[in-house]
C-alpha positions as CSV (number, residue, x, y, z in Angstrom):
1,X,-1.5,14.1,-63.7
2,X,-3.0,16.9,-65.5
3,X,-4.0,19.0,-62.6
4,X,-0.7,18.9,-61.1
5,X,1.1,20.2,-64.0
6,X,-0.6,23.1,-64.4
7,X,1.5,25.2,-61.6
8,X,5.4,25.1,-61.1
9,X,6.2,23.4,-58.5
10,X,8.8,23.0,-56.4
11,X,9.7,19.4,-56.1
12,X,13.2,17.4,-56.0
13,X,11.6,14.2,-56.7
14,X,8.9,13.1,-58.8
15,X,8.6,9.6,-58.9
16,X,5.0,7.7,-60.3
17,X,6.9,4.5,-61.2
18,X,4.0,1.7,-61.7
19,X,0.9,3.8,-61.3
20,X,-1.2,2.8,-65.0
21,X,-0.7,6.4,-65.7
22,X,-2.2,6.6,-69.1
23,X,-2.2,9.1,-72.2
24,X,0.8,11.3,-73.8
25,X,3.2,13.0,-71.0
26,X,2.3,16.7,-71.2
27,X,4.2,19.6,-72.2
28,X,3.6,21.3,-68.9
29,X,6.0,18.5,-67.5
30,X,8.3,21.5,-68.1
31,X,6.7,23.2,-65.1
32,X,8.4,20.8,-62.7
33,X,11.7,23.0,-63.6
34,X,13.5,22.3,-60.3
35,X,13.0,19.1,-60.1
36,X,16.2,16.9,-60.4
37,X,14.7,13.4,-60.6
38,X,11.9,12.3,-62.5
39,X,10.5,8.9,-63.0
40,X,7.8,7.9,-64.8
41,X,9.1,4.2,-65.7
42,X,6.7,1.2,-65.9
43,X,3.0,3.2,-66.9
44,X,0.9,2.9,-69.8
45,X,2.3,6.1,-70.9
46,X,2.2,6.7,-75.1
47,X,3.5,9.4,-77.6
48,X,6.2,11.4,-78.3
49,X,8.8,12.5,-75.5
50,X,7.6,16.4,-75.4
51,X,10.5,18.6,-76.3
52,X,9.5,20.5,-73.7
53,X,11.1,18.6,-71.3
54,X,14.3,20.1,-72.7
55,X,13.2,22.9,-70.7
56,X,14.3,21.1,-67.1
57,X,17.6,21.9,-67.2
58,X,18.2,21.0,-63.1
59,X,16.9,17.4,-64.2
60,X,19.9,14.9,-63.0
61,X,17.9,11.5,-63.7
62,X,15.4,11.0,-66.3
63,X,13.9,7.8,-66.3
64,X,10.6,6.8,-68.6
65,X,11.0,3.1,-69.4
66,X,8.9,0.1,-69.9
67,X,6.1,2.8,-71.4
68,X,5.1,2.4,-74.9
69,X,6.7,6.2,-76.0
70,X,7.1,6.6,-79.4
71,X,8.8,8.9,-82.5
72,X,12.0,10.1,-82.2
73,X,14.2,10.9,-78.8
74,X,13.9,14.5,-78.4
75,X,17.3,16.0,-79.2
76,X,16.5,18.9,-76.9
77,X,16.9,16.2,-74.2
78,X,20.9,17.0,-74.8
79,X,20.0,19.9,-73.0
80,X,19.7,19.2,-70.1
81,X,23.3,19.2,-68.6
82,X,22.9,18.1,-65.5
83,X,22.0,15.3,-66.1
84,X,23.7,12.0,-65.7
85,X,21.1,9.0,-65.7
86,X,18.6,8.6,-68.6
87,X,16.8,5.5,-68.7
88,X,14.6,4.9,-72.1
89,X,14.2,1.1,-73.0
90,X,11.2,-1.1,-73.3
91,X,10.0,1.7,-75.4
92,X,8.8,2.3,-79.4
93,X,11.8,4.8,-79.6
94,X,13.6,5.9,-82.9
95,X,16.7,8.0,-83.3
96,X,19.9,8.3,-81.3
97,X,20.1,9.7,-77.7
98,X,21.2,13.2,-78.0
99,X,25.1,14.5,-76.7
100,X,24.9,15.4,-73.3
């Protein structure tokens, strides 16, 4: 997942739903700033939610459950106006989801 991160890409969809993807989500997630639909639900995926992702503004679905994120949902994630489906549960979350 790393590699792929490092460049901005151009991609609508990202979608690695059930993959044991391991480790903290990275900051660089933020490179994937035209994509509108990211899911990363149902990995093995820890840490805090970077604030970073705040960043992907043209994001229209977010969706990292059934991980095991914790700390505090990112307030930055309010954001992120388009967007219109955010899916966090089964998670170690604290905090309330931002305004959108």
């Amino acid at each position: 997942m790393y590699l792929l991160l490092q460049y901005d890409f151009l991609f609508d969809l990202v979608e690695l739903r059930d993959n044991f993807l391991e480790g903290q989500i990275p900051a660089t997630i933020s490179n994937l700033a035209n994509t509108d639909r990211l899911v990363l639900s149902n990995n093995l995926l820890r840490g805090n939610i970077p604030v970073e992702m705040g960043d992907m503004t043209n994001l229209a679905y977010l969706d990292l459950s059934a991980n095991s994120l914790t700390g505090n949902i990112p307030d930055v994630l309010g954001n992120i106006t388009q967007l219109e489906y955010l899916r966090l549960d089964s998670n170690k979350l604290t905090g309330d989801v931002p305004r959108m």
